[in-house]
C-alpha positions as CSV (number, residue, x, y, z in Angstrom):
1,X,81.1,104.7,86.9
2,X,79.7,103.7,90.1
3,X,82.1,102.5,93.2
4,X,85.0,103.9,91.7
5,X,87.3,106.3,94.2
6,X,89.7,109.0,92.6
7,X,93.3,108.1,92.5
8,X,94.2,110.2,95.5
9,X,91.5,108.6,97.8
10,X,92.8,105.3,97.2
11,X,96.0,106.5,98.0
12,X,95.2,107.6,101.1
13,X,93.6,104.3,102.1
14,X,96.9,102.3,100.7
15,X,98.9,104.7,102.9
16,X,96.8,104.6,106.0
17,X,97.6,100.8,106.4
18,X,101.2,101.1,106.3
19,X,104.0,102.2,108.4
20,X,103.6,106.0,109.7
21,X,107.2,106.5,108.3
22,X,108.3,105.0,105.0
23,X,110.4,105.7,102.4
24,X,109.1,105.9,98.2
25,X,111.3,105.6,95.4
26,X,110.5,109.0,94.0
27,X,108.5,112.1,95.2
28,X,104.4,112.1,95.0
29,X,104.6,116.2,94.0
30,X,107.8,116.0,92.0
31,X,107.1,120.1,90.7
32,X,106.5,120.8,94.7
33,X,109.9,118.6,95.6
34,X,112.2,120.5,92.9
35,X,111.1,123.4,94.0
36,X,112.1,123.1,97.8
37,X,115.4,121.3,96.5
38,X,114.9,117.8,95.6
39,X,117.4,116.4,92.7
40,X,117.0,112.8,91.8
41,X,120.7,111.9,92.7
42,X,122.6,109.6,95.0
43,X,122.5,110.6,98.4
44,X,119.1,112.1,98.3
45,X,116.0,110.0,99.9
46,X,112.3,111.2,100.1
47,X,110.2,109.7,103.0
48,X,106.5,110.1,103.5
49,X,105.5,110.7,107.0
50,X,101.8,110.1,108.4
51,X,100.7,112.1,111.7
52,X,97.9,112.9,113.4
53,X,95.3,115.7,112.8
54,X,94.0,118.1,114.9
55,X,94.9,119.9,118.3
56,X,97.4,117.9,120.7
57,X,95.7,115.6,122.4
58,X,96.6,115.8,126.8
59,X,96.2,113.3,128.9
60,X,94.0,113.8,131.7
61,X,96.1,114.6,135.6
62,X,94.8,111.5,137.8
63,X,94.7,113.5,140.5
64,X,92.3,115.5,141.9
65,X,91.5,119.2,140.5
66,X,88.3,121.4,139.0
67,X,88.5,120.4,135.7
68,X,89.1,124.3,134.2
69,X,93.1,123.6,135.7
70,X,93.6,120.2,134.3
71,X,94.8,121.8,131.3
72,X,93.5,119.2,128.9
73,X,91.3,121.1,126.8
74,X,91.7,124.5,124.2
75,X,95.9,123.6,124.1
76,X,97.6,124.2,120.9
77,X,101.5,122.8,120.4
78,X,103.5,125.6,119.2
79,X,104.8,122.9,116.7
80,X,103.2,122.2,114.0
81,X,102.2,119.0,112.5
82,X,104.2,119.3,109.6
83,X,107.1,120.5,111.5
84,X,106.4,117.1,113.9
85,X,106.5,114.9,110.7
86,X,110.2,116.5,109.9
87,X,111.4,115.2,113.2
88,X,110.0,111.6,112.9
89,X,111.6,111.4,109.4
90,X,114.6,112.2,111.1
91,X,114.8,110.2,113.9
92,X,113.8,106.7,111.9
93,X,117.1,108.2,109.6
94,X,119.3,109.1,112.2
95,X,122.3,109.5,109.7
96,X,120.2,111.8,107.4
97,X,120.1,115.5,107.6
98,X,116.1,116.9,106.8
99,X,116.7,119.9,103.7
100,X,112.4,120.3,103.4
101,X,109.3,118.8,103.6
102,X,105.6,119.2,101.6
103,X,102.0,118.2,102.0
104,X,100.5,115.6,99.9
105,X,97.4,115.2,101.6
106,X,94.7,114.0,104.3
107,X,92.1,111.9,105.2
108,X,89.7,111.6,108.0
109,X,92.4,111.0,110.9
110,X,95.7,111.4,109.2
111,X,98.4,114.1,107.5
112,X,100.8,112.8,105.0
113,X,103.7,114.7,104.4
114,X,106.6,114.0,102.5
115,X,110.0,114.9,103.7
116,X,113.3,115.1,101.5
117,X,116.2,113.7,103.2
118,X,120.4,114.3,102.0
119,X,122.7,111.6,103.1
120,X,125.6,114.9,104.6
121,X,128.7,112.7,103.9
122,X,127.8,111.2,100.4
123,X,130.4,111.7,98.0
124,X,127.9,113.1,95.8
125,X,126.1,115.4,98.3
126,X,129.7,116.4,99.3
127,X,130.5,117.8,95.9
128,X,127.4,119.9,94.8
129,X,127.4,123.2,96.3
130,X,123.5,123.7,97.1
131,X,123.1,120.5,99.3
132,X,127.3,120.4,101.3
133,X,126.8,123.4,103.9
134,X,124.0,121.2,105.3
135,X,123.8,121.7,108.9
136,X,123.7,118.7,111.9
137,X,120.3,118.5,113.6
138,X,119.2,121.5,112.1
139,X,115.7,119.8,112.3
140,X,115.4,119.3,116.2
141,X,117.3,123.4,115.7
142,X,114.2,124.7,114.0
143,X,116.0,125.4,110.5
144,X,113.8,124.2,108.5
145,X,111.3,126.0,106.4
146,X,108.4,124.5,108.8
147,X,110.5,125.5,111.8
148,X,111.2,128.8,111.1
149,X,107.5,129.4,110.0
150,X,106.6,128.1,113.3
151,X,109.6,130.3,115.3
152,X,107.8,133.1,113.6
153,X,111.2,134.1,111.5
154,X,108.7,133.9,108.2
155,X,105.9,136.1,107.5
């Protein structure tokens, strides 16, 4: 079968013309989202989150030095991409609290991450054990798996 892409390609190309954060009815990887503690409850949201690939990209001083001390080139964030895609989840649902994210996949330009979101003060969320001790901003905190990993608290 000639001209025919593979399911995840066309994903990819569905996903690149839409918003960089949107929200799904129901996780891409669901073995992946159970496993970093996704239930399919009230009060619990999954969002996928598109972001740039590669190094950070600087913008160039306007004013005059040798180009070795612009400090555009060679610089690495000490963030990482995934760890960016949390935060941009988080900030589009400012009255959601980020419990883990997971990589679905990439293209030529773009990451795609999905992120799982808990709603802290649903009555639902409030009465299940795993998912109440959530803590505020523990995103922007670096308490998140993909924070910690880049804190250098995982090995």
């Amino acid at each position: 079968m000639q001209g025919q892409r593979s399911v995840p390609v066309d994903r990819m190309v569905k996903w690149r013309e839409g918003p960089s954060v949107v929200r799904i009815p129901k996780p891409t990887k669901l073995k992946r989202a159970r496993e970093l503690g996704y239930k399919a409850k009230q009060g619990v949201v999954v969002v996928r989150v598109r972001v740039r690939r590669g190094g950070r990209r600087r913008e160039r001083p306007s004013r005059g030095r040798r180009p070795k001390r612009m400090g555009v080139l060679k610089l690495t964030p000490k963030k990482s991409i995934q760890w960016m895609a949390e935060e941009r989840a988080a900030r589009k649902f400012p009255n959601l609290e980020v419990l883990n994210s997971y990589y679905v996949g990439e293209d030529g330009r773009y990451k795609y991450y999905e992120v799982i979101l808990v709603d802290p003060h649903h009555p639902v969320i409030l009465s299940d054990p795993q998912l109440s001790k959530l803590q505020r901003g523990r995103v922007f905190r670096g308490l998140t798996s993909a924070g910690r990993k880049a804190r250098g608290l995982v090995r």
